[in-house]
N, C-alpha and C positions, 0 to 999 in steps of 0.2 A: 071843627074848632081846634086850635091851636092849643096843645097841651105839655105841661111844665113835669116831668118825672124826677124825682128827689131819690138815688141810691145809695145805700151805706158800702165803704168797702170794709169788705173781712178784714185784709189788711188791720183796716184801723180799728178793729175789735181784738185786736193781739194786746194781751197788756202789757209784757216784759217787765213784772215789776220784780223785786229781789226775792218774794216770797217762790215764783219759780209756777204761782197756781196761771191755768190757763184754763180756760173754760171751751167745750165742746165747740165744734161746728153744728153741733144741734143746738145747743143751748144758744149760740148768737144766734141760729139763723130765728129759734122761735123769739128771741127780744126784737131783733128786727121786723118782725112780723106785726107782734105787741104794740112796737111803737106806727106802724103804721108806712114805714117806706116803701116804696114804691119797687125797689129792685135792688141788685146787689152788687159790687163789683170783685171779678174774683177771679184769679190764672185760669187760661185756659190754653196751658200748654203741655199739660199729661193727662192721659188717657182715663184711667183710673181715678184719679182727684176729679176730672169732669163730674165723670158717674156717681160716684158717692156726692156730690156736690147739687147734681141735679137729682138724688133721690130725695137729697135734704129737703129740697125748696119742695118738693111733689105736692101741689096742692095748695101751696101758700099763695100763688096768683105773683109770685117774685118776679120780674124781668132779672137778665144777667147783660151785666156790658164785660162783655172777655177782655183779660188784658194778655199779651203773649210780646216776647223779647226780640223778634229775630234779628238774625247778623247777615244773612243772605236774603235772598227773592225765596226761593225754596224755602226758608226755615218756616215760611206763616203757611204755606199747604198744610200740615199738622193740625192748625189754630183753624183753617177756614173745614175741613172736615168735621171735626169736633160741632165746629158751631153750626153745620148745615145736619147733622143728627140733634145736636141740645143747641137749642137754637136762642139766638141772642138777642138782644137788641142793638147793640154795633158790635165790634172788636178795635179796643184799645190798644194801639201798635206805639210801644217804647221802641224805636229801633237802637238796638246795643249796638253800634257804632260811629268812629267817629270821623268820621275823612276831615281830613283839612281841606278838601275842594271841594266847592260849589258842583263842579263835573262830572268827580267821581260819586256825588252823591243820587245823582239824578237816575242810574240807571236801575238803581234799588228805589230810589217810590216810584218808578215807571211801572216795573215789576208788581209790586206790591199792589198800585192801584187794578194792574192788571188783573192778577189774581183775582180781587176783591170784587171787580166787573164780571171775569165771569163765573163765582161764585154769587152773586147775587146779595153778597153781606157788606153788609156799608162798613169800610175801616177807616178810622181816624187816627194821624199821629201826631201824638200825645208834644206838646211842648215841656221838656224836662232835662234838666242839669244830665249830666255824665250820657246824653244818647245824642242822635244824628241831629237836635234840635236845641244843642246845650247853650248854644248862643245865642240870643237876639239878634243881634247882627246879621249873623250868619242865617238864623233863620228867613228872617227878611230879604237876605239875596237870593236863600232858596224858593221863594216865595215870587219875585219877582223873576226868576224862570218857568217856576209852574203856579201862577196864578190862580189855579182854581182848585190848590190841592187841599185837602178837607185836615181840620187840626182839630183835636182836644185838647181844650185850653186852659194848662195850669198853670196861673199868672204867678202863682208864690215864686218858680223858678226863676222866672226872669226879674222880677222886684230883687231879692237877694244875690240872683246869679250878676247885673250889673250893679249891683249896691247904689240904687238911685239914690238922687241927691231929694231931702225932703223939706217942704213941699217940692213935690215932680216937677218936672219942669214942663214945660210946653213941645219939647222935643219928642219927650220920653211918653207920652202921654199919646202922641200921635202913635210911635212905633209901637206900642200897647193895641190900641184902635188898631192898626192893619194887622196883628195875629187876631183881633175880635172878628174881623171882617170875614173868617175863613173858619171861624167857630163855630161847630158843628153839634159840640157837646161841650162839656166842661166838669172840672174837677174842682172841688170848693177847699180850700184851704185860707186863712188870711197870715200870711207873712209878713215881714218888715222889711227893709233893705239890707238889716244885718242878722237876720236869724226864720228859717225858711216856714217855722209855724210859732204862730204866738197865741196867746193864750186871749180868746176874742173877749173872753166877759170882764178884763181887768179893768178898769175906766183907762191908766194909762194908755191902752193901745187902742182909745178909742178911735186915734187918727187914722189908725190902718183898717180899721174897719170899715171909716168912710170912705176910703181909698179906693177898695175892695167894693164898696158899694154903686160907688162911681163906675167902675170899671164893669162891675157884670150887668149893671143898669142898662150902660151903653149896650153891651152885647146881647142880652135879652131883647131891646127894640131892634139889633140890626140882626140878628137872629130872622126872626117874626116877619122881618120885610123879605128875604130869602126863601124863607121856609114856605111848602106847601099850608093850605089852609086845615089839614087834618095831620099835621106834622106832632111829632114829640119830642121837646128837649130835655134831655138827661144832663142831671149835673150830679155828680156825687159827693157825697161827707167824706171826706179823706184825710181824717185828724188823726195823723199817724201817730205808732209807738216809739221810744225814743232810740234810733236818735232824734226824730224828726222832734218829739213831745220833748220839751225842758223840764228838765228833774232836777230835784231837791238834790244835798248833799249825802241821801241813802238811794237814793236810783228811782225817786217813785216818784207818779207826773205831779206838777203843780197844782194841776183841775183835774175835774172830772170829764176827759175828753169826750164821754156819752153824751152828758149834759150838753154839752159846749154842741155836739155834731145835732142835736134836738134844736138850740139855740140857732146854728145857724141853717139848719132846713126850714126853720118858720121865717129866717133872713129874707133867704132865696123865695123861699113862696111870697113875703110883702112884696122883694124887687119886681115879682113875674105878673103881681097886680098890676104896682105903679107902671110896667112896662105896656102893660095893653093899655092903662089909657093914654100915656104916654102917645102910644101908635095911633092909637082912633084920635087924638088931637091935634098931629102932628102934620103940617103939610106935606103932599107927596113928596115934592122937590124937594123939599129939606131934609129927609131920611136919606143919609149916608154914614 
């Protein structure tokens, strides 16, 4: 059976407020625990931070989805070691660069995916602002040379990154659908087209919510038709600290990003219902 995994990122357990407190990597991973997630998402690109990272989790039954930076083919050797000792459930690949060609981009996820094959760790690259993915555009030409390249789909970049026009248009809505089409995992955030995380419990932003609902709906059914039948999708809570979080005029978040990240893992678990029956109701031919 086909199963839906809800991870928290550490990341987004950072609280950055003025007071300057920050709380353990024990003390999140046991809230995480508390609350019941499923896995956790966290660098895995030093050695040391792994290991004290996987001693945290020892026993918590936590999956890890590695996220690591590289700028070469070689930098993710590092990432794919680490995670073939503490072992993941994918590796989240930001590529830290930015070619302006479609050409010179191709020889680095050629690389990458290679790596990744004969490592036996399924890697996914991430769609996001400032990396080899910062465009929609761009992505989508990347996409259409290598057609079958596997993505982690975080939609808040490209919502804000082309500052869509609202209501989306029917253009924009397509080229959304073909980064779903190749969605492997995902990253949960709800943005606007002018500010990359908004505060999902306000009533005002309730239209991006259903944006957002719209959008990973879709991907959860075309997911599912893709996916093996003992497969697992991972999406994680990624309600970053600020900047990403909107602060008050003393530096401290609007909400309670905790709340909000509980809030929207019970989202993602309704959409992953409505999506299987969704599936079992839907004619073959009409899933795309």
């Amino acid at each position: 059976m086909q199963t839906l995994l809800v991870f928290q990122s550490l990341w987004a357990m950072e609280r950055r407020h003025p007071d300057g407190f920050e709380r353990s990597l024990e003390e999140n991973i046991a809230d995480i625990v508390e609350a019941g997630f499923d896995g956790i998402s966290a660098h895995y690109t030093n050695r040391n931070d792994v290991i004290r990272l996987n001693d945290a989790i020892r026993g918590s039954g936590l999956k890890i989805e590695g996220v690591c930076f590289p700028r070469t083919v070689e930098d993710l050797s590092l990432t794919l070691e680490l995670a073939a000792e503490f072992p993941v459930s994918h590796i989240d690949l930001q590529a830290d660069i930015r070619p302006r060609r479609v050409e010179d981009c191709l020889p680095l996820l050629d690389g990458w995916m290679r790596l990744a094959e004969g490592a036996g760790v399924p890697v996914y690259i991430e769609t996001h602002r400032h990396r080899i993915t910062s465009d929609l555009l761009f992505t989508l030409d990347l996409l259409d040379r290598r057609p079958d390249l596997p993505l982690l789909a975080d939609l808040s970049h490209y919502l804000v990154g082309r500052e869509f026009a609202f209501p989306v248009e029917a253009e924009s809505h397509a080229q959304i659908r073909r980064i779903l089409d190749n969605a492997k995992a995902f990253h949960g955030r709800i943005g606007s087209c002018q500010q990359i995380q908004i505060e999902m419990s306000f009533p005002q932003h309730r239209p991006w919510v259903d944006l957002f609902r719209g959008w990973w709906g879709y991907g959860f059914r075309n997911w599912r038709d893709r996916a093996a039948e003992d497969a697992e999708l991972v999406i994680t809570c990624e309600l970053g600290p600020r900047p990403y979080a909107i602060t008050d005029r003393y530096g401290n978040d609007t909400t309670d990003r905790w709340a909000e990240a509980l809030l929207l893992r019970q989202m993602v678990r309704d959409l992953w219902v409505e999506s299987a029956e969704a599936y079992r109701d839907e004619p073959q031919g009409a899933r795309a």
